[in-house]
C-alpha positions in Angstrom: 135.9 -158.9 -26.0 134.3 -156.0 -24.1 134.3 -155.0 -20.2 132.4 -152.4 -18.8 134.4 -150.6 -15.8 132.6 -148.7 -13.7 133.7 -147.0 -10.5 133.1 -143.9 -8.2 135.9 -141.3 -7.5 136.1 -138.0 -4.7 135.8 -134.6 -6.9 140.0 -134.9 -8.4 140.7 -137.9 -8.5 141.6 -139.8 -12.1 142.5 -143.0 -13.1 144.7 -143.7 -16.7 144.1 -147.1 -18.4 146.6 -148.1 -21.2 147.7 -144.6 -21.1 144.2 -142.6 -21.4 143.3 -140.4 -18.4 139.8 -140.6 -16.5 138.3 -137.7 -14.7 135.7 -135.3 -13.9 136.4 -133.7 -17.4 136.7 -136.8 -19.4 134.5 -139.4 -16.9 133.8 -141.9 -19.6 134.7 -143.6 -22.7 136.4 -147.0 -24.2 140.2 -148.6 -24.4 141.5 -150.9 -26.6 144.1 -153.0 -25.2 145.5 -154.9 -27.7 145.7 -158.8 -27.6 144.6 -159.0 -24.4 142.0 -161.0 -25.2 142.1 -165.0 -25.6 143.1 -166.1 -28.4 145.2 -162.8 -29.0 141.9 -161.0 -30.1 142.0 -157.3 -29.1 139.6 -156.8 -25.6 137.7 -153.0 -25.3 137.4 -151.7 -21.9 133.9 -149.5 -21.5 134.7 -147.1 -18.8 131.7 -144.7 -16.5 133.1 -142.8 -14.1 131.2 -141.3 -10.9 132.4 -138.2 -9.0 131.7 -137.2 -5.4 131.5 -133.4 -4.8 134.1 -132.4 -2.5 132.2 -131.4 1.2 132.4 -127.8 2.0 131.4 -125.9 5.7 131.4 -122.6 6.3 133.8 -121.1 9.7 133.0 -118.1 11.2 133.8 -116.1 14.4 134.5 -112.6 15.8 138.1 -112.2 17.3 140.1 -109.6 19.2 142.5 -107.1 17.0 145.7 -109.1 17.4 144.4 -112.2 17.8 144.9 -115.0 15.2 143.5 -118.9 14.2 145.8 -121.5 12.8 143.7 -124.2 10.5 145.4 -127.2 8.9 148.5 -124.7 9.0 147.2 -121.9 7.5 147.0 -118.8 9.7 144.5 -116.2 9.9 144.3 -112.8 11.3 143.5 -109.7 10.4 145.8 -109.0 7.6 144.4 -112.4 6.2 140.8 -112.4 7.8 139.4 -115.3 4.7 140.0 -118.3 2.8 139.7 -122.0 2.2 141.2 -124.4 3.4 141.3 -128.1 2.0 141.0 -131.2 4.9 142.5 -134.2 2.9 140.8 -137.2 3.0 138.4 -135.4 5.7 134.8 -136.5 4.3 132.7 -139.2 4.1 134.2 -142.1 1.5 137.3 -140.9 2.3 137.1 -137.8 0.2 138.9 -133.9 0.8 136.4 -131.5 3.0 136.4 -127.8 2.7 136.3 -125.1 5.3 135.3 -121.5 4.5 136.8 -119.2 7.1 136.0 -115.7 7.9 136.8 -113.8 10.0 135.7 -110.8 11.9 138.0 -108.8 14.6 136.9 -106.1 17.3 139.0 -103.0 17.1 141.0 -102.3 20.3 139.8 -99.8 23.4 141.2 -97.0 24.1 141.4 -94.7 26.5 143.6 -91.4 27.2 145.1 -90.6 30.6 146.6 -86.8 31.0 147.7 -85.4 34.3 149.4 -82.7 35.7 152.3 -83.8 38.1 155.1 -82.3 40.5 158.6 -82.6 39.2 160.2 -85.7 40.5 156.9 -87.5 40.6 156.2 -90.6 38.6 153.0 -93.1 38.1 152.8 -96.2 36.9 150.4 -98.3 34.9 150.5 -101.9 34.5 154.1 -102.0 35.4 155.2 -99.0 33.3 156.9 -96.1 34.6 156.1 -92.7 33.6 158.0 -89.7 34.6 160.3 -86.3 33.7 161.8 -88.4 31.5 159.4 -90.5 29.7 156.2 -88.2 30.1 154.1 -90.3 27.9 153.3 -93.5 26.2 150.7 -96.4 25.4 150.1 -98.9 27.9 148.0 -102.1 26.9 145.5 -103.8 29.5 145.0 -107.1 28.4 141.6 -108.5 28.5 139.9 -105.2 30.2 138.1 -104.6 27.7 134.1 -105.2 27.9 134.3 -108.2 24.9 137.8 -109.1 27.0 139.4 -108.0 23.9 142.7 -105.9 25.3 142.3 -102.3 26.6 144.7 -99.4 25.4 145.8 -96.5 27.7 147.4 -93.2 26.1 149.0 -91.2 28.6 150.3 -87.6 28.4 151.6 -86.0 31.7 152.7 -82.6 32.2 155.1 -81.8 35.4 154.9 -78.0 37.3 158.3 -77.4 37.9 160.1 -77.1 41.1 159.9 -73.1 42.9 163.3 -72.2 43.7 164.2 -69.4 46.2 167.2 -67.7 47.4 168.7 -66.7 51.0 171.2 -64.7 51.6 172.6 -63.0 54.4 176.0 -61.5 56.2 177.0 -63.0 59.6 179.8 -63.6 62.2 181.8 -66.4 62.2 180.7 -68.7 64.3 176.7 -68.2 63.4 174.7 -70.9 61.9 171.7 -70.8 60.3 168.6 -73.8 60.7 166.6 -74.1 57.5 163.9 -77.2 57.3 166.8 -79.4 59.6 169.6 -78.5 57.6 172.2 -76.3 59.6 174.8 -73.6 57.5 177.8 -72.0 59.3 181.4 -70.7 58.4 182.7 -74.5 56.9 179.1 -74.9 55.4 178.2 -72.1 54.1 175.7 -72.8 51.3 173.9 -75.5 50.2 170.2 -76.1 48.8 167.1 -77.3 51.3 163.9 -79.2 50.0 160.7 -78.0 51.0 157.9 -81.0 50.4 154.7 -79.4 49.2 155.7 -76.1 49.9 154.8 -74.8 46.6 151.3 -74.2 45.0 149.7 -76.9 44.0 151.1 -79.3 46.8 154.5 -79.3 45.2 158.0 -78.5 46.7 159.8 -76.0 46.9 163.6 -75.6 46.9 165.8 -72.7 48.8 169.5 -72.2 47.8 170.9 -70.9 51.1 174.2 -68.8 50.7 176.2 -67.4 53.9 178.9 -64.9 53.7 180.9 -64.4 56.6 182.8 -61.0 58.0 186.2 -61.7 57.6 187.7 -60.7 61.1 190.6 -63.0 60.9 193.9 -61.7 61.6 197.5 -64.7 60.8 200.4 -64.7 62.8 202.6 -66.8 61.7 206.5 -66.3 63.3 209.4 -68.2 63.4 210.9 -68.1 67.1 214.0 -70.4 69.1 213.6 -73.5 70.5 213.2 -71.0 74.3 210.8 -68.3 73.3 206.9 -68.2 74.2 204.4 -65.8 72.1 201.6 -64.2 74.4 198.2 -63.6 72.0 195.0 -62.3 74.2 195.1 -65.0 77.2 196.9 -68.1 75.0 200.3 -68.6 75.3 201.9 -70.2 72.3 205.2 -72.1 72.6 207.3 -75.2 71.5 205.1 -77.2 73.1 202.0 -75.2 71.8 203.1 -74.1 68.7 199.6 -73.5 67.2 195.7 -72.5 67.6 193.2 -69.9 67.1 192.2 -67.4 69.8 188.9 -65.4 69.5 188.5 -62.2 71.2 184.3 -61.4 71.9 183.2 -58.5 70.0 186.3 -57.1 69.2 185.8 -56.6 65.3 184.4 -53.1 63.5 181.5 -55.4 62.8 180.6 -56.1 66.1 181.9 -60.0 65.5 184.2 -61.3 67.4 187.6 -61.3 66.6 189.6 -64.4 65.0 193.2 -65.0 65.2 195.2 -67.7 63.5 198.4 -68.0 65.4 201.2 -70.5 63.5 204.2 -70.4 65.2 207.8 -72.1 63.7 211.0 -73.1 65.6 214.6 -73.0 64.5 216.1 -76.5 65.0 218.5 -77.2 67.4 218.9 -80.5 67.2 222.7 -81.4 66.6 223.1 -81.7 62.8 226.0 -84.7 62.3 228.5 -84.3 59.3 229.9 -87.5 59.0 232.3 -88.7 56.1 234.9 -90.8 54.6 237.7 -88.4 53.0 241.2 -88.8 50.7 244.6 -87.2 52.8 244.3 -84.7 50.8 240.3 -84.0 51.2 239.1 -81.1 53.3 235.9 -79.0 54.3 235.2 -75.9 56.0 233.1 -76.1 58.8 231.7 -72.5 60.6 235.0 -71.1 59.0 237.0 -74.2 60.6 238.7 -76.6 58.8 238.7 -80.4 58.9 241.2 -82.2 57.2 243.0 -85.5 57.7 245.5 -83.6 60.6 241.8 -82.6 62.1 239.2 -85.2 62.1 236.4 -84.6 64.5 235.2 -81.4 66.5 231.9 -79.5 66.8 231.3 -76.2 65.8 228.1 -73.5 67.6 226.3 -71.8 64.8 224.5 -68.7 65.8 221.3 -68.1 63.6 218.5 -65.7 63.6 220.0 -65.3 67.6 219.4 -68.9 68.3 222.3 -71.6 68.5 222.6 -74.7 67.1 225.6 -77.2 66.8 227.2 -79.6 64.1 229.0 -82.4 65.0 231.8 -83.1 62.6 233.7 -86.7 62.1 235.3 -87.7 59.2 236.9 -91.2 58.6 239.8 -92.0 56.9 241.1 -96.1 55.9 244.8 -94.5 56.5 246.6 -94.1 60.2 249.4 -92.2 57.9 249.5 -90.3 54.3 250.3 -93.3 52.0 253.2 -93.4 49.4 253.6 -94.2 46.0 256.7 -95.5 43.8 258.0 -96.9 40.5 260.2 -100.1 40.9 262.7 -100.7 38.1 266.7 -101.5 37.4 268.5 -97.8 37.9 270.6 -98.5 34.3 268.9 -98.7 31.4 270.4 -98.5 27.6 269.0 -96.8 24.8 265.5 -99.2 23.7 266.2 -101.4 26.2 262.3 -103.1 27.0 262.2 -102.9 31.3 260.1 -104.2 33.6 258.7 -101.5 35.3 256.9 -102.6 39.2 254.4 -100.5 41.3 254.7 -99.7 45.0 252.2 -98.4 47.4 250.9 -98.7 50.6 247.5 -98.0 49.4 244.6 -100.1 50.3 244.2 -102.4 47.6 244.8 -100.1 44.6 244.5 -100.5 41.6 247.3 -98.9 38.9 247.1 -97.1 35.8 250.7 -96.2 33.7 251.1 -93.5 31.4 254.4 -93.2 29.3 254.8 -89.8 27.9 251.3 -89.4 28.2 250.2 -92.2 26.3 248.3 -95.0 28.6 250.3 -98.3 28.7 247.7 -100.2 31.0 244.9 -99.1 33.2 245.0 -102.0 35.9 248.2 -103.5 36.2 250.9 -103.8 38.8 253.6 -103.8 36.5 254.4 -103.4 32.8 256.7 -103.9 30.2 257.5 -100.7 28.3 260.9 -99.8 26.0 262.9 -97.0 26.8 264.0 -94.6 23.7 265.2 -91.1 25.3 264.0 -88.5 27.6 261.1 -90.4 28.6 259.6 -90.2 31.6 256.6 -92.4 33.0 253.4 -91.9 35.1 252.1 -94.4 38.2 248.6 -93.6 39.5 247.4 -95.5 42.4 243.5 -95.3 43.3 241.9 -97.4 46.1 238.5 -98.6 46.8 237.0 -95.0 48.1 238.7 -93.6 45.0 241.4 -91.5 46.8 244.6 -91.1 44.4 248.3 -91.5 44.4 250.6 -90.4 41.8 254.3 -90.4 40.9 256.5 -89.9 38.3 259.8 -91.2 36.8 262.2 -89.9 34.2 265.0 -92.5 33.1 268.5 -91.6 32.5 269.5 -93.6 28.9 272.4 -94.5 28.5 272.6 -93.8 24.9 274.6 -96.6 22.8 272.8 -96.8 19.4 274.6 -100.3 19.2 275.2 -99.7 15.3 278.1 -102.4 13.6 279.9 -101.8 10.0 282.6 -104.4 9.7 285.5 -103.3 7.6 286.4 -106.5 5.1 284.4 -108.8 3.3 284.8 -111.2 1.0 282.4 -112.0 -1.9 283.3 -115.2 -2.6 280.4 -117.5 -3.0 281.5 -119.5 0.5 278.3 -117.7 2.0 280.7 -116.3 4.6 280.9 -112.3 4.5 279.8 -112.1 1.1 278.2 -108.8 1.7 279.2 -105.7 3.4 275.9 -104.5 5.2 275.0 -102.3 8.5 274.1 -103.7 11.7 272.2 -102.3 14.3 270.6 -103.8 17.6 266.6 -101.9 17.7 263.6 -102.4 15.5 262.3 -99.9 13.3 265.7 -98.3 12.7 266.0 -96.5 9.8 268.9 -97.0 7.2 268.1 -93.8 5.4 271.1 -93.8 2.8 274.6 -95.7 2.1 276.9 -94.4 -0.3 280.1 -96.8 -1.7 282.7 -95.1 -3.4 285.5 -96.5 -5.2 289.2 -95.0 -4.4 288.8 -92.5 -7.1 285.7 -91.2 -6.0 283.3 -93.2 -8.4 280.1 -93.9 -6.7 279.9 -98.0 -6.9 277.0 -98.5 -5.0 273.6 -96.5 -3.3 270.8 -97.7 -0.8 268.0 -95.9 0.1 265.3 -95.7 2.8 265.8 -99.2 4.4 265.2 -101.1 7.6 268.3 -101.4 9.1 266.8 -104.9 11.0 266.1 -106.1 7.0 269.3 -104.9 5.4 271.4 -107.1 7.3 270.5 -109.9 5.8 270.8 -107.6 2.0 273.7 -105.3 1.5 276.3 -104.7 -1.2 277.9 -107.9 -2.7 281.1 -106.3 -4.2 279.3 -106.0 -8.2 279.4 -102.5 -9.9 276.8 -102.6 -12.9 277.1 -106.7 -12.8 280.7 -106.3 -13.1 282.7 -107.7 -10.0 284.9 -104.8 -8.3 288.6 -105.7 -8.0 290.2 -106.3 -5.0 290.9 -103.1 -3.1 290.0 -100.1 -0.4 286.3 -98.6 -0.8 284.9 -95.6 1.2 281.3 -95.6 3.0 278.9 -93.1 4.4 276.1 -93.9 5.9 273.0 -92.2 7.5 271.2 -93.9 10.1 268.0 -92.6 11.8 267.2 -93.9 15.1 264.1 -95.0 16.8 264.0 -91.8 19.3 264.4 -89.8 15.9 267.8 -88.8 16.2 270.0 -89.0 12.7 273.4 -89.6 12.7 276.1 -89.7 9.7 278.7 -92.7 10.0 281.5 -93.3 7.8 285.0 -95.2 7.2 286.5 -97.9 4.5 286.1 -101.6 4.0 288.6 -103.9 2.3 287.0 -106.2 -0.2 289.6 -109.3 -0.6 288.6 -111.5 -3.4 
């Protein structure tokens, strides 16, 4: 079975039947489609293709330099002044159209502007400034141009500089000088005055003025009593006029008048009050004078430079009468006996520092708790709120009992009743330094060295001589004891050993 298919297409189309492609370059032919065809036959498709040529037109048009046309998206200026550009579906059956474009652009006007200016002068050209500064430039005029295309202005300016002129000249004090409006004199002496167009060419001109002055000015400057006037010329200069200057007309070499600067100083007089809060003891010296707790308050007339003045003195003191000082204790105390030692003063609320031997025991306390050895002595200071200062002193008279015990029986019997013959003593840190036992022949029995006399008690020797118990009898002893205010003394005697 065959069927012709016949159909017209734009210029790129194609159609595919049963996979075989149809277009401009293959616009015809025949496909097979198997059993397609009643009865399962095989059916051939005869295909003619038509093709419509795609419409073209032509764009063209003259445009500024700058200036640029968008088409269908594509943009073209003057660095891309041609192309084409394809219009889908834009034709007649539905088909693509094609526009040509090109393009033609007018170069841009310009035009140069030079000009020779004053310095400080400026111009400007469609809203630019030019100037000193920025002497030249482009400027563009849009549309000015004769096609209204945009116009371009190149400008170079030149500038004459400002004349500049000097004036000096020597005058009095007191002259002044008028320049253009401007006025110099001795506080303004220089200074620069514009002259507008006063130069060539219409420009200005500028004059640095400088004024120098005779110096005819004479100082006095003095230092006088409170009482004393200073006559200069026809002023009078006093306490109440201590300063000012005074001119004298024509006076100077220079035929200026004269100028003098008259500063006068006064000694005080005005009572100068020492006032202070002072110890008992405390003092000063006052115009040679002294003021001290017996002399409290007075003035004093101090002649200087020939003119008086006067200091009141007052001191204060928290006291009516000098205050005392004492150490409180018991009047007998034994050797290493700890006391309680108590402060007295009639000091304003003191506070007390103790020193035994020079060693501080407390630096705020009323009282303490010290042990006297020997020879010791101990050191109150008192110091109230102003920080004036008591002290006293105190030595102790010991009453020297070392307190030592050696009993003369014992009894080493295991009843734990004097099974040991020891040393006694009644102060820590007590030195047994050696014991010696001999036997009544002179044999050495027993030897201890280098003990606390406080821990030996409860040691000691328990009657044994190399392990062997010592026979009833009469033994000798020596002992050396060292005390705890370093004295060393040698005791010695018998004990009875009763078994």
């Amino acid at each position: 079975i065959q069927e012709n298919y016949a159909q017209t297409l734009c210029s790129g189309q194609s159609i595919s039947i049963n996979g075989t492609t149809f277009s401009e370059s293959n616009p015809s032919g025949s496909v097979t489609l198997p059993n397609a065809a009643q009865g399962g036959c095989d059916s051939i498709v005869n295909v003619q293709l038509l093709f419509l040529p795609a419409i073209q037109e032509n764009y063209a048009q003259t445009l500024c330099s700058g200036q640029s046309i968008s088409i269908n998206g594509t943009t073209f200026s003057e660095s891309n002044p041609s192309g084409s550009v394809t219009l889908p579906n834009a034709a007649q059956g539905g088909c693509d159209s094609i526009v040509n474009v090109q393009l033609l652009f007018l170069p841009a006007i310009q035009e140069n502007y030079a000009q020779t200016l004053c310095s400080g002068q400026s111009i400007s050209i469609n809203g630019t400034t030019f100037s000193e500064s920025n002497p030249s430039g482009s400027v563009t005029l849009s549309n000015a141009a004769q096609s209204g295309c945009d116009s371009i202005v190149n400008v170079n300016l030149t500038f004459a500089q400002t004349i500049t002129g000097a004036y000096q000249a020597n005058t009095c004090i007191g002259d002044s000088l008028f320049i253009n409006g401007q006025s110099f004199q001795f506080d303004h002496p220089s200074g620069s005055v514009l002259l507008l167009g006063g130069a060539m060419g219409g420009c200005d001109s500028l004059v640095n003025v400088d004024l120098r002055f005779y110096d005819d000015t004479a100082i006095i400057h003095q230092t006088l009593c409170v009482a004393d006037t200073l006559v200069v010329a026809d002023s009078i200069f006093s306490i109440h006029h201590p300063s000012g200057i005074v001119s004298i007309s024509g006076a100077a070499y220079t035929g200026c008048d004269s100028v003098i600067d008259v500063s006068i100083d006064f000694y005080a007089v005005d009572t100068t009050f020492v006032q202070d809060t002072i110890c008992w003891y405390d003092s000063i010296l006052v115009n040679n004078h002294t003021y001290s707790f017996e002399k409290m308050e007075g003035f004093e007339v101090i002649a200087t430079d020939e003119c008086d003045s006067l200091v009141a003195i007052q001191l204060y003191s928290p006291y009516d009468q000098i205050p005392v000082i004492d150490i409180l204790s018991k009047d007998s105390i034994c050797y290493g006996e700890v006391v309680k030692l108590n402060a007295f003063s009639t000091l304003d609320a003191p506070i007390y520092s103790w020193l035994q031997n020079d060693t501080l025991l407390c630096d705020s306390c009323e009282n303490v708790m010290t042990q006297i050895i020997r020879d010791d002595y101990v050191t109150l200071v008192g110091t109230d709120p102003i920080g004036c200062q008591l002290t006293t002193e105190r030595e102790f008279d010991v009453l020297m009992n070392y307190g030592v015990y050696i009993p003369n029986v014992f009894s080493p019997n295991g009843d734990g009743i004097n099974d040991k013959f020891s040393v006694y003593a009644n102060k820590k840190g007590e030195k047994l330094i050696k014991l010696n036992i001999y036997d009544r022949w002179g044999n050495r029995v027993y030897v201890a060295e280098n003990k606390d006399v406080q821990a030996f008690k409860n040691d000691g020797w328990d009657g044994s001589y190399k392990g062997k118990k010592m026979g009833t009898g009469v033994y000798v002893y020596v002992a050396i004891i060292e005390f705890i205010d370093g004295n060393v003394r040698e005791f010695s005697g018998d004990v009875t050993l009763i078994r």
